[in-house]
C-alpha positions as CSV (number, residue, x, y, z in Angstrom):
1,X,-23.6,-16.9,0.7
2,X,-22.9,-20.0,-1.4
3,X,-24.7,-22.2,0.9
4,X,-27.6,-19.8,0.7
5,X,-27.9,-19.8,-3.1
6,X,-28.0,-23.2,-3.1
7,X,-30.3,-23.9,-0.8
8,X,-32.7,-21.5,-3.1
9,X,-32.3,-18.8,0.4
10,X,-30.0,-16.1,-1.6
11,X,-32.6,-14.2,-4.2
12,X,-30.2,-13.5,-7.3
13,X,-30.0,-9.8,-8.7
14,X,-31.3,-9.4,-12.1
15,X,-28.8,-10.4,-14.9
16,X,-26.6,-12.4,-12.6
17,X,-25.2,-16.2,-13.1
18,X,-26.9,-18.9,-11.4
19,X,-23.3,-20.1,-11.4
20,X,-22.3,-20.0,-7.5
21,X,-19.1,-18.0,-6.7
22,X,-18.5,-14.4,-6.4
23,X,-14.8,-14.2,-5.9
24,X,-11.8,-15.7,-8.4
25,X,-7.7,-15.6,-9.0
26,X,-6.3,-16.8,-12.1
27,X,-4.8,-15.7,-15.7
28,X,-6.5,-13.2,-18.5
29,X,-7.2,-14.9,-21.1
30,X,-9.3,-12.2,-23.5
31,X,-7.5,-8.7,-22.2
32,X,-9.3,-5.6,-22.2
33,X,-7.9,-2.2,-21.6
34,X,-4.6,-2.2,-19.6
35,X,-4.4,-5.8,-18.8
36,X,-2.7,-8.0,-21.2
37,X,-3.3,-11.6,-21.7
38,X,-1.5,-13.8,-19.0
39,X,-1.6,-11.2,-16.3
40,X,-2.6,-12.3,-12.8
41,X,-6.2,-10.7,-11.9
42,X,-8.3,-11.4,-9.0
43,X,-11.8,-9.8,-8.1
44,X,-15.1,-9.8,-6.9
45,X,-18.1,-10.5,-9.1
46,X,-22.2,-11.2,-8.7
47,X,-21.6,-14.6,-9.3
48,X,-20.0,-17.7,-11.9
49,X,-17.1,-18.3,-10.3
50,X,-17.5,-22.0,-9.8
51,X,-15.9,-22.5,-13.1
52,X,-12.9,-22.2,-15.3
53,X,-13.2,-18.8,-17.2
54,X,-15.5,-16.2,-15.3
55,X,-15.9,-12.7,-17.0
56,X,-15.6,-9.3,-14.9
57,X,-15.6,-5.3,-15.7
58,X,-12.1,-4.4,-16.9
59,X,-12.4,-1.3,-14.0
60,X,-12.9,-4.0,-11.1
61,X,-10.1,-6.5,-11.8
62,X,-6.8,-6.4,-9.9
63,X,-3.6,-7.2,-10.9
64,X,-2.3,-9.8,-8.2
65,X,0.8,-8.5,-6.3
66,X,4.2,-11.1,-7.1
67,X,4.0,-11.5,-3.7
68,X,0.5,-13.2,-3.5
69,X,-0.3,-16.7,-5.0
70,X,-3.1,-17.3,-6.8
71,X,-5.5,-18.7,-3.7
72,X,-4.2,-15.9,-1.4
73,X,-5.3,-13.5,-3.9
74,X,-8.9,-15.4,-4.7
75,X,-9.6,-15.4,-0.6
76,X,-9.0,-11.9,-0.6
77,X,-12.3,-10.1,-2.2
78,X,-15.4,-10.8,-0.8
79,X,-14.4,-11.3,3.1
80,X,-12.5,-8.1,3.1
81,X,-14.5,-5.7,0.5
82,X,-17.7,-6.6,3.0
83,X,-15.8,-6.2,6.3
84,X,-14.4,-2.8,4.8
85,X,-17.9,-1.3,3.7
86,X,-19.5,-2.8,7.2
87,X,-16.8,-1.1,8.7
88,X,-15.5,1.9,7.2
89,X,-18.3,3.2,4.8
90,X,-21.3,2.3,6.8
91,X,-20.3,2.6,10.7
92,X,-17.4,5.0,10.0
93,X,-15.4,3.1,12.4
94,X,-12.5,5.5,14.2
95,X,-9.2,4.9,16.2
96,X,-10.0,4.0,19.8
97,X,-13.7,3.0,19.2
98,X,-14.8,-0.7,20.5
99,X,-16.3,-3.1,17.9
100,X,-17.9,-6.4,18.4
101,X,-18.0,-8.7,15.7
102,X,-19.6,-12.0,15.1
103,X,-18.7,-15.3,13.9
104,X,-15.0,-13.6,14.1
105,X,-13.7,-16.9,12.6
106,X,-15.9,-16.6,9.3
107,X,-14.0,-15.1,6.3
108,X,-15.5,-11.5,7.1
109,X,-14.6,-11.7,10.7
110,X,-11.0,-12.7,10.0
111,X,-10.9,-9.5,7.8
112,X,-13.0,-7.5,10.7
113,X,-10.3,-8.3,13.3
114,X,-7.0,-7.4,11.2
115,X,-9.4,-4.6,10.2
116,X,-10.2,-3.2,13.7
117,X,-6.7,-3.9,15.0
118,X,-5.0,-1.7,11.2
119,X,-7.9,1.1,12.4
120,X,-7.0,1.5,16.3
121,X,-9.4,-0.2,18.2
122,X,-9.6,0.1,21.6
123,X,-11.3,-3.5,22.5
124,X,-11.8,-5.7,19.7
125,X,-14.9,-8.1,20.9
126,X,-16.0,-11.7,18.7
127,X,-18.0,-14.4,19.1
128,X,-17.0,-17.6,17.9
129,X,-18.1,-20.7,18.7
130,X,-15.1,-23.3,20.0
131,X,-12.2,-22.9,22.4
132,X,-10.1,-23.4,19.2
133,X,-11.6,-20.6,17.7
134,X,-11.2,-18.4,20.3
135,X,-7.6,-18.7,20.4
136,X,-7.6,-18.5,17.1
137,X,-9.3,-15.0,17.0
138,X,-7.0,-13.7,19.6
139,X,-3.7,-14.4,17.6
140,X,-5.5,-12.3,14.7
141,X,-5.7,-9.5,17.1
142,X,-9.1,-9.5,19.1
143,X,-8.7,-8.6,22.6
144,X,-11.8,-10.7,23.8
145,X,-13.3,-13.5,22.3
146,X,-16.3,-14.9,23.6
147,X,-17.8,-18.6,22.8
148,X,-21.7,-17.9,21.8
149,X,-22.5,-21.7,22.7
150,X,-21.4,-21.1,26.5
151,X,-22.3,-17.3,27.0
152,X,-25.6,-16.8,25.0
153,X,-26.0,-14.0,27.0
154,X,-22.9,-12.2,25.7
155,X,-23.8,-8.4,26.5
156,X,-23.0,-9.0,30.3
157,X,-19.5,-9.7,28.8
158,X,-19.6,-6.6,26.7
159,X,-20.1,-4.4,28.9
160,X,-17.7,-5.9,31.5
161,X,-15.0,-5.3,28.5
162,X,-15.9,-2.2,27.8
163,X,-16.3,-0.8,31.0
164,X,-19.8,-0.5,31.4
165,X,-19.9,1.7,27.8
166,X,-20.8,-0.7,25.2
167,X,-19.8,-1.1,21.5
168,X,-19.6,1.4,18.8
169,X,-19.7,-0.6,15.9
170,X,-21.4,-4.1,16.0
171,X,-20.9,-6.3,12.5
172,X,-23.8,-8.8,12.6
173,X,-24.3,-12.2,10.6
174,X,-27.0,-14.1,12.6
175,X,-29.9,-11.5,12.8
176,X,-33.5,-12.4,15.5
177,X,-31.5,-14.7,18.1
178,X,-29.1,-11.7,18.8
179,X,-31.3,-8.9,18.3
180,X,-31.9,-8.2,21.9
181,X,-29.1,-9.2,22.8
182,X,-26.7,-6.4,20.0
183,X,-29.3,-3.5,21.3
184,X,-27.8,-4.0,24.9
185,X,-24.3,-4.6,24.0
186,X,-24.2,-1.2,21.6
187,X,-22.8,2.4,23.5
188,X,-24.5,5.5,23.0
189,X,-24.6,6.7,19.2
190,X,-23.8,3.0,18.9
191,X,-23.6,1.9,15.0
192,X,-24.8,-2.1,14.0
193,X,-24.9,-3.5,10.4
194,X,-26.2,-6.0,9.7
195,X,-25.2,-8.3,6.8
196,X,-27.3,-11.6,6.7
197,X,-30.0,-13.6,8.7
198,X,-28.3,-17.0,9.5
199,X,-30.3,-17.6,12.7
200,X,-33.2,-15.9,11.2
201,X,-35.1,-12.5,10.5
202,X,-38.4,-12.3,12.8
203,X,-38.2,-11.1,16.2
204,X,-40.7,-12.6,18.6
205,X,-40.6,-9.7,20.9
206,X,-38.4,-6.7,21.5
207,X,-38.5,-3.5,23.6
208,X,-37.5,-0.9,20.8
209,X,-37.4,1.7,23.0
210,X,-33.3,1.2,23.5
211,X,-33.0,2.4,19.9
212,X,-34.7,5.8,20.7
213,X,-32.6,6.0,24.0
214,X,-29.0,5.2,23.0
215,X,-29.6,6.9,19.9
216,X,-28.6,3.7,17.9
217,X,-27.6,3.6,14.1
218,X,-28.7,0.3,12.2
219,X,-28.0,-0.5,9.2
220,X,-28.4,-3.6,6.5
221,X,-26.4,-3.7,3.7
222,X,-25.6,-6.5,0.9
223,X,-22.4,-6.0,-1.1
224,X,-24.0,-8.0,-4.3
225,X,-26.6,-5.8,-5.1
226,X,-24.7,-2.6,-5.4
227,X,-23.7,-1.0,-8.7
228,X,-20.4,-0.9,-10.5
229,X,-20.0,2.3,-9.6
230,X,-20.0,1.6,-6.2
231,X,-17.6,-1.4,-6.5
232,X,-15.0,0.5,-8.1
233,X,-15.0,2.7,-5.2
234,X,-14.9,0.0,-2.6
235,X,-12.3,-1.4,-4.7
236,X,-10.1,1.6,-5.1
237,X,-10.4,1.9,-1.1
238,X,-9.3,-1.5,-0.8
239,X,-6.4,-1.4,-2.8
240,X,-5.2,2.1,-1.1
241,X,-5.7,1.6,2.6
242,X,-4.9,-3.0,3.1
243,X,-3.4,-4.2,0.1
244,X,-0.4,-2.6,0.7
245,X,-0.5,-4.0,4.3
246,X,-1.5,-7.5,2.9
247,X,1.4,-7.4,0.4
248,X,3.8,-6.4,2.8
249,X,2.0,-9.8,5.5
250,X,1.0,-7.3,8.2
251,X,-2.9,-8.2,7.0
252,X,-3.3,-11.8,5.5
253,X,-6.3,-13.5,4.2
254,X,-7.1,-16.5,6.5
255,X,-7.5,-19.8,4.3
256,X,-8.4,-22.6,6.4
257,X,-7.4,-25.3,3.6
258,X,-7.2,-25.8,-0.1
259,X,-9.1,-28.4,-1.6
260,X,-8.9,-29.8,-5.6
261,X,-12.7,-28.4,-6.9
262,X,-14.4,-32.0,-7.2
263,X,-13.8,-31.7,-3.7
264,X,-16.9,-29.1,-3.7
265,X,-19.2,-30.7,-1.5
266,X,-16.6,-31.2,1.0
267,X,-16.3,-27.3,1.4
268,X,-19.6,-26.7,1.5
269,X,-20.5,-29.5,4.5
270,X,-17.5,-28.2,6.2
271,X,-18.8,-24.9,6.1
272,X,-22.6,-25.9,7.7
273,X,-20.5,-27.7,10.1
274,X,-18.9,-24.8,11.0
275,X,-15.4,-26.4,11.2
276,X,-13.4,-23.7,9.0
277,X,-11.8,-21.3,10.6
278,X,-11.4,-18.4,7.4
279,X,-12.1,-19.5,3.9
280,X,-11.9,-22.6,2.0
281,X,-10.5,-21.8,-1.4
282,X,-11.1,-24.2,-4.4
283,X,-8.6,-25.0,-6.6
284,X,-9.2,-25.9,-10.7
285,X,-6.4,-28.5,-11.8
């Protein structure tokens, strides 16, 4: 997302900072309503987070847990409030269900996995793009873990892992190059969101007629757009059903490394370069 905005690719909502950053850790400063000034918040905003003081809605902070530092806590937000409304809120996702998930070593696929695997999945399915990876998906709990740049054809290995059947749920990120390819990996009643358009949003050609047949669900859905109202919710969900679970280190939020903020552009080429496996949390000094 942060690459996006900069790039001039991620349209702003009205109102919102041109700021980049949507999700923060660190001290209250100016309290409102039950927080009191040096408390440890953390949260999820529409943006201004590359900065020292960031402002958010008294109803959307959260307290951090003793047992969580400060970058633990500011990894948390946005990878896991978007894989839990992909998931849970949109495609309803139920014990013994299969899910494929791509890029599984992005932030949201990280959260996806440990997601899927808290849920009940029966086969938890990714694509990721290096050996490394792979592995690296498995320890987090996926049961297959496929390598996009050697099997671009990954529905074959779908359906070999799901015995012919498909996926229920499918959590997309790259949009045209996979179109085709999602429609045949996705079961009957199947159920796809997709989040972003990284490969790009027009399909060259397509047989729609699999949608009709399999009676497929699709979805899109952006998490930055929605209303307070909405975010309280997700956040309320959040804190009942995996931050008990992240406090007590059965879920964990995946940081590939820490680096000093000046350090910014670092982050972001590493992040084109697709050599972070999780996030890449910035620290202020």
């Amino acid at each position: 997302m942060d690459i996006l905005q900069r790039n001039g690719n991620y349209p702003l909502p009205p109102g919102v900072s041109e700021i980049l950053g949507v999700e923060f850790g660190g001290e209250v400063v100016e309290p409102k309503g039950s927080f009191q000034k040096g408390d440890r918040v953390f949260g999820l905003v529409p943006g201004g987070c590359y900065a020292e003081y960031v402002t958010i809605d008294q109803d959307l902070a959260m307290k951090i847990p003793p047992e969580l530092s400060f970058s633990q806590a500011a990894a948390l937000p946005e990878a896991w409030f978007t894989a839990l409304q992909a998931m849970i809120k949109i495609c309803q996702f139920q014990a013994g269900e299969n899910i494929l998930i791509h890029a599984g070593a992005s932030g949201v696929g990280t959260a996806a996995i440990q997601i899927a695997k808290l849920v009940g999945a029966k086969n938890i399915i990714v694509t990721c793009g290096s050996a490394e990876k792979q592995a690296f998906c498995k320890s987090l709990g996926a049961t297959h873990a496929i390598n996009y740049k050697e099997d671009t054809a990954f529905s074959k290995l779908v359906l070999e892992a799901t015995d012919k059947k498909g996926v229920d749920v499918l959590i997309d990120f790259v949009g045209a190059p996979y179109w085709n390819e999602n429609l045949q990996s996705l079961a009957l009643d199947g159920r796809m969101v997709m989040l972003a358009f990284l490969g790009g949003a027009v399909v060259k050609e397509s047989n729609l007629g699999v949608i009709l047949r399999k009676r497929l669900q699709i979805n899109g859905s952006t998490l930055r757009s929605r209303t307070p109202a909405y975010h309280k919710e997700l956040k309320q969900l959040f804190e009942t059903m995996l931050l008990p679970s992240i406090v007590k280190g059965d879920l964990k939020a995946v940081i590939d490394r820490e680096l000093d903020w000046n350090q910014i552009v670092l982050a972001h080429e590493l992040m084109e370069q697709n050599q972070n496996s999780g996030k890449i949390v910035m620290t202020i000094n």
